[in-house]
mmCIF file of the N, C-alpha and C atoms, coordinates in Angstrom:
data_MODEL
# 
_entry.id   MODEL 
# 
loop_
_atom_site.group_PDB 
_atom_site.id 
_atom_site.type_symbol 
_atom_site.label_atom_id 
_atom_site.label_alt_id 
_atom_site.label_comp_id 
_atom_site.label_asym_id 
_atom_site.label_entity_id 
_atom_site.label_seq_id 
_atom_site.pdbx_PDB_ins_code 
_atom_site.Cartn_x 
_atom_site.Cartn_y 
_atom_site.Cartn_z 
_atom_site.occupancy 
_atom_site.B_iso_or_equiv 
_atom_site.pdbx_formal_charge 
_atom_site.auth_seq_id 
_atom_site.auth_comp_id 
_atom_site.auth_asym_id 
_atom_site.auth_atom_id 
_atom_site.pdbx_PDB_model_num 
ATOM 1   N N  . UNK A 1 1  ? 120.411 -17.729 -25.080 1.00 0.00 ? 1  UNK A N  1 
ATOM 2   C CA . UNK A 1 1  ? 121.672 -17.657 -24.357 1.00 0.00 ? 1  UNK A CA 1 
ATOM 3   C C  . UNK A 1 1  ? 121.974 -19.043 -23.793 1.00 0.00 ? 1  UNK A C  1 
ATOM 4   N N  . UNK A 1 2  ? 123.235 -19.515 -23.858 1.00 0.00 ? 2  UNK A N  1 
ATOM 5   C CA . UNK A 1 2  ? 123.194 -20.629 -23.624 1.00 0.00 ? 2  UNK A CA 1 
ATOM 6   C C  . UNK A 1 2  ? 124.401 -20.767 -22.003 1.00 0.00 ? 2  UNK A C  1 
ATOM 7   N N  . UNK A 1 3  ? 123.782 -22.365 -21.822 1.00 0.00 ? 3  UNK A N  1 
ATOM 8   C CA . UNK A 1 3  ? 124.188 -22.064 -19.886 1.00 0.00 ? 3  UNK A CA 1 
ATOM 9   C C  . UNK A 1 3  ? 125.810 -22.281 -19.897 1.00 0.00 ? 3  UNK A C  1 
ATOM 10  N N  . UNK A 1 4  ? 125.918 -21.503 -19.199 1.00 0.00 ? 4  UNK A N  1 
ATOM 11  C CA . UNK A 1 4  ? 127.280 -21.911 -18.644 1.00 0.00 ? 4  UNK A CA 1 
ATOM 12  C C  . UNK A 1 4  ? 127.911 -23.297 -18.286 1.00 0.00 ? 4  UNK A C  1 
ATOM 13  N N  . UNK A 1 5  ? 129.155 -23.704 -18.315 1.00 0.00 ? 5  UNK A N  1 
ATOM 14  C CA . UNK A 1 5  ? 129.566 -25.186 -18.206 1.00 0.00 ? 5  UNK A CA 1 
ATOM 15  C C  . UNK A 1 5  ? 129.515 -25.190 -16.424 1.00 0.00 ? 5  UNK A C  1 
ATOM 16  N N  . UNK A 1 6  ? 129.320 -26.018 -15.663 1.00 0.00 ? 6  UNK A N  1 
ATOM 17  C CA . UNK A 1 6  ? 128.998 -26.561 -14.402 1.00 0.00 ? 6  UNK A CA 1 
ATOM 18  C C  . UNK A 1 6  ? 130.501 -26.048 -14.087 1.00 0.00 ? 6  UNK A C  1 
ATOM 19  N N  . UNK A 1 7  ? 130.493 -26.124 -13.030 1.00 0.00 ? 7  UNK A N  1 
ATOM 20  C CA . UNK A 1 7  ? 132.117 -25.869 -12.067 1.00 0.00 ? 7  UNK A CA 1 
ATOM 21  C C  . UNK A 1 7  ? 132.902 -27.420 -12.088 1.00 0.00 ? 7  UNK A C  1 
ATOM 22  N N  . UNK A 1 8  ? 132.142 -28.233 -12.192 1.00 0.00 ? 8  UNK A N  1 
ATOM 23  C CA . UNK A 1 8  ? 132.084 -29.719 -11.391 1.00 0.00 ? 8  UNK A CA 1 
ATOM 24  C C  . UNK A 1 8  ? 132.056 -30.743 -12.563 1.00 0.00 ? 8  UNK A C  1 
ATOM 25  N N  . UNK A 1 9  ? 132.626 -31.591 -12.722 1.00 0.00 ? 9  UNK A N  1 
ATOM 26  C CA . UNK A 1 9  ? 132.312 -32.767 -14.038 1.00 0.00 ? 9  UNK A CA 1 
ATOM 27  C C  . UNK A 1 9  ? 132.455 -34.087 -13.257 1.00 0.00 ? 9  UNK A C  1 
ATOM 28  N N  . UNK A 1 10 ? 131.277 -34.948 -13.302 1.00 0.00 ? 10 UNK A N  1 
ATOM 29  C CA . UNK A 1 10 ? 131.051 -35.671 -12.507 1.00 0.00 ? 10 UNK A CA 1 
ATOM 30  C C  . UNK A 1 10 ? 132.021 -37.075 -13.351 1.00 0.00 ? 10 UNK A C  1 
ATOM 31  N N  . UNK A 1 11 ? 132.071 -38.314 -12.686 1.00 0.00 ? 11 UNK A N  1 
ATOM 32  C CA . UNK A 1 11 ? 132.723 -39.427 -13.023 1.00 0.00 ? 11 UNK A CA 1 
ATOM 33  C C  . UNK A 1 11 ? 132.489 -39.932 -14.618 1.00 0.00 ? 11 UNK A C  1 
ATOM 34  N N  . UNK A 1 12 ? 130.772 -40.110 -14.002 1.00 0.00 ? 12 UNK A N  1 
ATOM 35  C CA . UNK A 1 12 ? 130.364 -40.867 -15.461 1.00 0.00 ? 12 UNK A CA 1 
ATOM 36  C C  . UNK A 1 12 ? 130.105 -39.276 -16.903 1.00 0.00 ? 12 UNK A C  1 
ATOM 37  N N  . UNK A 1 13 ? 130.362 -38.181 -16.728 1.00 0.00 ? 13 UNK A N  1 
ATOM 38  C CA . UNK A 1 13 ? 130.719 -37.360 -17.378 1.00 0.00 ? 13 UNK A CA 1 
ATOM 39  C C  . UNK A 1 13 ? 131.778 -37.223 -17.617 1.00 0.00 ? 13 UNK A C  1 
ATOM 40  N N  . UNK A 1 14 ? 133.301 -37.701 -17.456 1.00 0.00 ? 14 UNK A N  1 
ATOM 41  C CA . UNK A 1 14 ? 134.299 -37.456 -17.370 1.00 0.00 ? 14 UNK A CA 1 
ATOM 42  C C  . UNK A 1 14 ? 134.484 -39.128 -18.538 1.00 0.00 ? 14 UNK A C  1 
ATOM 43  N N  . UNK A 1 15 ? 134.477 -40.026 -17.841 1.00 0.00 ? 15 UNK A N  1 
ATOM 44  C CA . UNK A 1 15 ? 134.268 -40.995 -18.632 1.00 0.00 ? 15 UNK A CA 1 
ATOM 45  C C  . UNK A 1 15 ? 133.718 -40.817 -19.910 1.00 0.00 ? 15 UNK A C  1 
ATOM 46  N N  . UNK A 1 16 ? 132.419 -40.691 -19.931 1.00 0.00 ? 16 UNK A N  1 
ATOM 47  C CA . UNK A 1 16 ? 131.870 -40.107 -21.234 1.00 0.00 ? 16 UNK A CA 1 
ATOM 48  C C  . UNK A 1 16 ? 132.957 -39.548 -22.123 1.00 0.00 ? 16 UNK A C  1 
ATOM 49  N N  . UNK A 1 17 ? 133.313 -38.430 -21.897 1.00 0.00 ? 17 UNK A N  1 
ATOM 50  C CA . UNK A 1 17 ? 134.483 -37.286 -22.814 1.00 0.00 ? 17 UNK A CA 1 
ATOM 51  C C  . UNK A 1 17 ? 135.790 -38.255 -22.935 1.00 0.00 ? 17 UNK A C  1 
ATOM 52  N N  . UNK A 1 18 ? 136.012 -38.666 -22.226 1.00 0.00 ? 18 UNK A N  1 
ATOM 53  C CA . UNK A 1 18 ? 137.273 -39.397 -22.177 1.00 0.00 ? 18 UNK A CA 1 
ATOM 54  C C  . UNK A 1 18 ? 137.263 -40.744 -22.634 1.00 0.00 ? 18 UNK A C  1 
ATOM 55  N N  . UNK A 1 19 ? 135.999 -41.411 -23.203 1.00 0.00 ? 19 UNK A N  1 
ATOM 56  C CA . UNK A 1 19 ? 135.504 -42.753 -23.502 1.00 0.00 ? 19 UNK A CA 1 
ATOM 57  C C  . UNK A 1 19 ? 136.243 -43.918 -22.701 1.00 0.00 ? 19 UNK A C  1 
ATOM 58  N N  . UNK A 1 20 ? 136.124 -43.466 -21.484 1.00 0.00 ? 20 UNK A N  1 
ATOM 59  C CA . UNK A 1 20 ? 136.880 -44.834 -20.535 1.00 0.00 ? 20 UNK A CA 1 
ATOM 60  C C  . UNK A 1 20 ? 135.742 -45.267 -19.734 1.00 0.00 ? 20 UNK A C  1 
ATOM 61  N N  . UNK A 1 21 ? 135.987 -46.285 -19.212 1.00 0.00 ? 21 UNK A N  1 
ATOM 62  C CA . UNK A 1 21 ? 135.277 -46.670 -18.199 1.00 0.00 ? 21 UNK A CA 1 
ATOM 63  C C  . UNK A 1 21 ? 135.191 -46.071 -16.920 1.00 0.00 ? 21 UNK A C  1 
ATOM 64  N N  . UNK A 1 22 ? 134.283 -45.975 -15.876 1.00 0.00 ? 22 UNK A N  1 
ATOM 65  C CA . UNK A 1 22 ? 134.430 -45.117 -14.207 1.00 0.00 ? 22 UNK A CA 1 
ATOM 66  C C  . UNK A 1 22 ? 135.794 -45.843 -13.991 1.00 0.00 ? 22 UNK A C  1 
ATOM 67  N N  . UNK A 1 23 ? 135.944 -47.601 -13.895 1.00 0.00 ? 23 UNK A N  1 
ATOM 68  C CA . UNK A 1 23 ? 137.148 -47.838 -13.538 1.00 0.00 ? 23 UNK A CA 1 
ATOM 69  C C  . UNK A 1 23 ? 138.331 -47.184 -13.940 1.00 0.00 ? 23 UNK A C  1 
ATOM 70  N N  . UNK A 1 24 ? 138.610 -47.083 -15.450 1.00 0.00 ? 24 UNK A N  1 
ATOM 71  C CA . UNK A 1 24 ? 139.430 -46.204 -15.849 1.00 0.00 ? 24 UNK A CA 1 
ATOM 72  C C  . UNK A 1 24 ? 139.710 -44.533 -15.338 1.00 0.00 ? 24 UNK A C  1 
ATOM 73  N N  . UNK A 1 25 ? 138.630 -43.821 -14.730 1.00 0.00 ? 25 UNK A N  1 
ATOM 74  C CA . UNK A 1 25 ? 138.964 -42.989 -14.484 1.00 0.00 ? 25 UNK A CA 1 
ATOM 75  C C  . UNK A 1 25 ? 139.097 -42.796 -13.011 1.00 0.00 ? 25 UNK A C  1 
ATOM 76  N N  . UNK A 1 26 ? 138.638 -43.266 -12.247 1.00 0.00 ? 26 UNK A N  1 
ATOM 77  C CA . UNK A 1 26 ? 139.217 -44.091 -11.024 1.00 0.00 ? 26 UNK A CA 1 
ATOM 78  C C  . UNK A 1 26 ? 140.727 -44.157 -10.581 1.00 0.00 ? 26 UNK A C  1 
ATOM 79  N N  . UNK A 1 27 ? 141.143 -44.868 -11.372 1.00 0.00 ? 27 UNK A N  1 
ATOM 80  C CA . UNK A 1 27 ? 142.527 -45.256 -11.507 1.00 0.00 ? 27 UNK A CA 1 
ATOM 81  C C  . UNK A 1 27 ? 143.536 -43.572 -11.908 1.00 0.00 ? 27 UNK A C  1 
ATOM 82  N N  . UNK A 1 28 ? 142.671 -42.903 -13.131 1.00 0.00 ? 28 UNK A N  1 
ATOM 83  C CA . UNK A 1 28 ? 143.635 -41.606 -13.151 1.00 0.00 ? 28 UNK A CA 1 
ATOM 84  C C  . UNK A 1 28 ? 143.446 -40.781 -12.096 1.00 0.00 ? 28 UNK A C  1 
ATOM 85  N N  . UNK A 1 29 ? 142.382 -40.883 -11.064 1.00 0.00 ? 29 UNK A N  1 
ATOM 86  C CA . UNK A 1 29 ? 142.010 -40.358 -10.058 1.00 0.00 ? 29 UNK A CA 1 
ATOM 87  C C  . UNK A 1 29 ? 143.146 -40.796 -9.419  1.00 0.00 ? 29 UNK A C  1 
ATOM 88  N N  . UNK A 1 30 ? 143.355 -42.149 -8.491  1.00 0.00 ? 30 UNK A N  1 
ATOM 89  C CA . UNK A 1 30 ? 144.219 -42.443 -7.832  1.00 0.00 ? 30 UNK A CA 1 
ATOM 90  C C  . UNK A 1 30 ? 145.900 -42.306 -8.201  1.00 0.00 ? 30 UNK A C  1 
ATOM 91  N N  . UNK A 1 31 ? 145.901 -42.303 -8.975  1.00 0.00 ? 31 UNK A N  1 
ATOM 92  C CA . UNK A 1 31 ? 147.519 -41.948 -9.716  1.00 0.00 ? 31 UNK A CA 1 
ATOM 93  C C  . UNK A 1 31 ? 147.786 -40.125 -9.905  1.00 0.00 ? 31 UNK A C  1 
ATOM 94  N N  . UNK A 1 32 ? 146.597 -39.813 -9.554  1.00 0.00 ? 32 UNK A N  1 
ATOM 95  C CA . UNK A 1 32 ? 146.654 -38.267 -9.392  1.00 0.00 ? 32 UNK A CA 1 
ATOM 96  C C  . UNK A 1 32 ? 146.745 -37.627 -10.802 1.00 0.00 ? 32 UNK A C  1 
ATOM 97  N N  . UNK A 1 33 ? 146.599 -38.362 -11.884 1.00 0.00 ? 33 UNK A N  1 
ATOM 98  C CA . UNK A 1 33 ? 146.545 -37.733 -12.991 1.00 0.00 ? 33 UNK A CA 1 
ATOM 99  C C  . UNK A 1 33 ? 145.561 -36.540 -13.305 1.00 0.00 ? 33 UNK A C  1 
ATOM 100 N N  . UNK A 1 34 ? 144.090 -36.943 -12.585 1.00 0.00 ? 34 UNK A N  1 
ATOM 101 C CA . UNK A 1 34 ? 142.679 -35.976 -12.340 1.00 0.00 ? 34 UNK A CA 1 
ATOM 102 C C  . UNK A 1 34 ? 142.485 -35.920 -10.843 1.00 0.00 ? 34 UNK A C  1 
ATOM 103 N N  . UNK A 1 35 ? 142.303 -34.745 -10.282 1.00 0.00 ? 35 UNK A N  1 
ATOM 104 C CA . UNK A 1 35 ? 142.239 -34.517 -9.003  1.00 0.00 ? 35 UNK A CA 1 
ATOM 105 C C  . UNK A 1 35 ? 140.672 -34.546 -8.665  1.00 0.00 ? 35 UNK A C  1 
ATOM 106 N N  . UNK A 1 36 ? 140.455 -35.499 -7.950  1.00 0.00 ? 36 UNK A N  1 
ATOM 107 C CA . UNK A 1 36 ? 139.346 -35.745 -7.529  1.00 0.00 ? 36 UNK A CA 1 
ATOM 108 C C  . UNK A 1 36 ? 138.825 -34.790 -6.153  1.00 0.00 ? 36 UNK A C  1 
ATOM 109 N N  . UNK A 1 37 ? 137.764 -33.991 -6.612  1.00 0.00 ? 37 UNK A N  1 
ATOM 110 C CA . UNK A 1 37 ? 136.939 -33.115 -4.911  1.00 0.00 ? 37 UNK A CA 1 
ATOM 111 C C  . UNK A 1 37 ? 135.579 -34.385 -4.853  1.00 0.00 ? 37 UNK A C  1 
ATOM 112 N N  . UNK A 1 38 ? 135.194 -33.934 -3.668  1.00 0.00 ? 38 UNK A N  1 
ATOM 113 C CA . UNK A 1 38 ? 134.013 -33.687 -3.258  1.00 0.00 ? 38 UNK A CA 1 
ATOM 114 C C  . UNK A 1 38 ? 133.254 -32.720 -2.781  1.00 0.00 ? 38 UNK A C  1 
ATOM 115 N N  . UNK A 1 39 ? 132.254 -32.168 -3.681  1.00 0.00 ? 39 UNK A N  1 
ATOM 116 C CA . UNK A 1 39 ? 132.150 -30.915 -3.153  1.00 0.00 ? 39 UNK A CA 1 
ATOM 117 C C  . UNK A 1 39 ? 130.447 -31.247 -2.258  1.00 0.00 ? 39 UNK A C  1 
ATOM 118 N N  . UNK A 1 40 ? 130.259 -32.477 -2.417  1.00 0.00 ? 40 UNK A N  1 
ATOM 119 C CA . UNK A 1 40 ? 129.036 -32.676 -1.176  1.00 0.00 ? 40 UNK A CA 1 
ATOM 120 C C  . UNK A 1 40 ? 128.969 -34.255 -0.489  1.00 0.00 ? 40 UNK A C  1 
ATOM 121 N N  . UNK A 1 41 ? 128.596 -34.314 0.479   1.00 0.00 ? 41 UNK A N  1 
ATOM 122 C CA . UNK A 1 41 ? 128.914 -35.975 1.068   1.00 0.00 ? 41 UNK A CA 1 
ATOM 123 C C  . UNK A 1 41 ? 128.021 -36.723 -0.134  1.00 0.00 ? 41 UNK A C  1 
ATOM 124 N N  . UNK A 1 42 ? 127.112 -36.439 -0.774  1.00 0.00 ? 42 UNK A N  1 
ATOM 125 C CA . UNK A 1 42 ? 126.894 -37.544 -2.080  1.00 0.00 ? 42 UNK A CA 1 
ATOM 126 C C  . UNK A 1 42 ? 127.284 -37.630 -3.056  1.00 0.00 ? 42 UNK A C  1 
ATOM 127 N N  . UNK A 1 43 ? 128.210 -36.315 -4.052  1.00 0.00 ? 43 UNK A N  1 
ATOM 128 C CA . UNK A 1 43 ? 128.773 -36.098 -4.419  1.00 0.00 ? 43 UNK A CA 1 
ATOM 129 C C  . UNK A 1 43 ? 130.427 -36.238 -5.216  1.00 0.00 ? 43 UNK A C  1 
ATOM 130 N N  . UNK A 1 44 ? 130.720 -36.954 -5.778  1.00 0.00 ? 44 UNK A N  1 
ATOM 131 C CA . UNK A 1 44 ? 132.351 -36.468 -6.466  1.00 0.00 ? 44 UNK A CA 1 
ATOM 132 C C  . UNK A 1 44 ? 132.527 -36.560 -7.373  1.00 0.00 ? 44 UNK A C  1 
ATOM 133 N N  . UNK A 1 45 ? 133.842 -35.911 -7.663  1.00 0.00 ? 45 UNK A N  1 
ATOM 134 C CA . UNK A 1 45 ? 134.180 -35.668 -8.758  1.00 0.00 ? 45 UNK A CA 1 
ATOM 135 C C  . UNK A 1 45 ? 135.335 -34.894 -9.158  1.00 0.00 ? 45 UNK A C  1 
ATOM 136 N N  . UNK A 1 46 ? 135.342 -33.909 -10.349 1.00 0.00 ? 46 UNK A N  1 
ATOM 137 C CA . UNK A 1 46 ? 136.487 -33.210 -10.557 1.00 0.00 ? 46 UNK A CA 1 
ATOM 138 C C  . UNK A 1 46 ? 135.838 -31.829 -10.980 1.00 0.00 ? 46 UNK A C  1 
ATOM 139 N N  . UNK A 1 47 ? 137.367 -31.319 -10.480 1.00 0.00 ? 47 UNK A N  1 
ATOM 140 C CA . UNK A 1 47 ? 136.879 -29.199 -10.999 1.00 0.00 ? 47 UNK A CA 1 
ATOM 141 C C  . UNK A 1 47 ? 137.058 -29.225 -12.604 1.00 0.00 ? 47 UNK A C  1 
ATOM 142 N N  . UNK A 1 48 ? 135.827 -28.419 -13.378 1.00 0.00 ? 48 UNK A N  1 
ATOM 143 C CA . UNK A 1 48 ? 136.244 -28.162 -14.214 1.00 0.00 ? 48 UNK A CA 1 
ATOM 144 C C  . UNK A 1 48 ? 137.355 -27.966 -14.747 1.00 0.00 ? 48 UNK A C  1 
ATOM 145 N N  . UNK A 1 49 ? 138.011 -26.553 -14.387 1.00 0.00 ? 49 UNK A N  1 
ATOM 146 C CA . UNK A 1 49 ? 139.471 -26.319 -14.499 1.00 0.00 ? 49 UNK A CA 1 
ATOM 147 C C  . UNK A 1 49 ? 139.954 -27.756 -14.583 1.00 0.00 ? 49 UNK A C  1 
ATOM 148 N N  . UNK A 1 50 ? 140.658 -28.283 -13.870 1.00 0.00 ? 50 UNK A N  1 
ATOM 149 C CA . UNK A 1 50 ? 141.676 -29.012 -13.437 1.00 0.00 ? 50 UNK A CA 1 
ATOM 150 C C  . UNK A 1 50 ? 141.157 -30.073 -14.744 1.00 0.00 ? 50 UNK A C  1 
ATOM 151 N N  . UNK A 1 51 ? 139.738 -30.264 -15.184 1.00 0.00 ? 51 UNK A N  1 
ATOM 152 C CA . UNK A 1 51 ? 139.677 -31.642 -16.032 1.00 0.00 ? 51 UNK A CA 1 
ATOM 153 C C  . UNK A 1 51 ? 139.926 -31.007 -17.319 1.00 0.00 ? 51 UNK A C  1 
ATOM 154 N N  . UNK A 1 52 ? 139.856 -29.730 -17.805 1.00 0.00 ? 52 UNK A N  1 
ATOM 155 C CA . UNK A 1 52 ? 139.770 -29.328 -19.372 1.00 0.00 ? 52 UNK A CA 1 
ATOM 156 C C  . UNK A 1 52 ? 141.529 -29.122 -19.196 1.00 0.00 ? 52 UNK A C  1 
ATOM 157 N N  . UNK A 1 53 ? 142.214 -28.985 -17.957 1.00 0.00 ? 53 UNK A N  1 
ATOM 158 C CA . UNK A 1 53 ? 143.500 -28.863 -18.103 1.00 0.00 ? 53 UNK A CA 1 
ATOM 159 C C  . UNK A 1 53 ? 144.105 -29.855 -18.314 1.00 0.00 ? 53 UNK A C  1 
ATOM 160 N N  . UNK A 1 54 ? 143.670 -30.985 -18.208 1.00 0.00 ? 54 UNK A N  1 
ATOM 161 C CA . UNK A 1 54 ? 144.139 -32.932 -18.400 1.00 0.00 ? 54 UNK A CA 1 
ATOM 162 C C  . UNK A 1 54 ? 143.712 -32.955 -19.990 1.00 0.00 ? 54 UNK A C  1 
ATOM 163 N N  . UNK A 1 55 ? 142.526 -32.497 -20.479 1.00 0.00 ? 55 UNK A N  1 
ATOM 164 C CA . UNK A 1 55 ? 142.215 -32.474 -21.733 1.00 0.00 ? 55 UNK A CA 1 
ATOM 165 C C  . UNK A 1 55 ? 143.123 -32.151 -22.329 1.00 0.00 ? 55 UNK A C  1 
ATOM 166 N N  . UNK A 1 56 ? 143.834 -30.685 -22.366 1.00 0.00 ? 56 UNK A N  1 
ATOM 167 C CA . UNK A 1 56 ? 144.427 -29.940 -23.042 1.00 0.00 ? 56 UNK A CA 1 
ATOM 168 C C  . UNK A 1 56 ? 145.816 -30.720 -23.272 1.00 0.00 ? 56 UNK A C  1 
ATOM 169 N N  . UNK A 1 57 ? 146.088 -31.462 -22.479 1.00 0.00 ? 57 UNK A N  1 
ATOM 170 C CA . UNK A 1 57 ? 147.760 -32.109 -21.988 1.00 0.00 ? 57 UNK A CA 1 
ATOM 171 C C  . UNK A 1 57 ? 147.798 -32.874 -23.270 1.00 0.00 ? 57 UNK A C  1 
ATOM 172 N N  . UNK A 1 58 ? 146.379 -33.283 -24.197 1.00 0.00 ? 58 UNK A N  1 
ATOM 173 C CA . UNK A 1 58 ? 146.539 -34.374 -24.993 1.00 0.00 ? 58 UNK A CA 1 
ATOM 174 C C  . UNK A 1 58 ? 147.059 -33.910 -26.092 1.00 0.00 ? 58 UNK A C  1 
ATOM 175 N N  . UNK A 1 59 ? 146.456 -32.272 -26.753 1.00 0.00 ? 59 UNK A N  1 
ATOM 176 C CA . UNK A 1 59 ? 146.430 -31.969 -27.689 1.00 0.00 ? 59 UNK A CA 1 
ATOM 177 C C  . UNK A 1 59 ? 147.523 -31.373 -27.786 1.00 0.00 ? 59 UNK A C  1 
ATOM 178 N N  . UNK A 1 60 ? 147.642 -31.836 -29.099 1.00 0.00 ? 60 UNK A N  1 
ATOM 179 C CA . UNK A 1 60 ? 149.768 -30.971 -29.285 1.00 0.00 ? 60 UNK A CA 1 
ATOM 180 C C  . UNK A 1 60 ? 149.975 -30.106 -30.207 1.00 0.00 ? 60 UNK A C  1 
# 
């Protein structure tokens, strides 16, 4: 059985999928393109949801 996807997709995971740099995704952070949480003071990042929904925006 295989695990479930995390709630949470961290920076340099997001980067990864998205082949940008942290700076690059940084920047879609701040332009509000990906909504950035923190869901612990060491912690951030983005909600699942909200990042496979930026994914989806690409595909037509």
């Amino acid at each position: 059985m295989s695990k479930p996807f995390p709630e949470h997709v961290t920076r340099a995971e997001a980067a990864q999928v998205l082949r940008l740099s942290l700076r690059q995704v940084d920047r879609l952070a701040e332009t509000g393109k990906l909504k950035k949480k923190k869901p612990s003071a060491s912690r951030s990042g983005f909600d699942r949801e909200d990042f496979d929904h930026y994914l989806k925006s690409f595909v037509h």
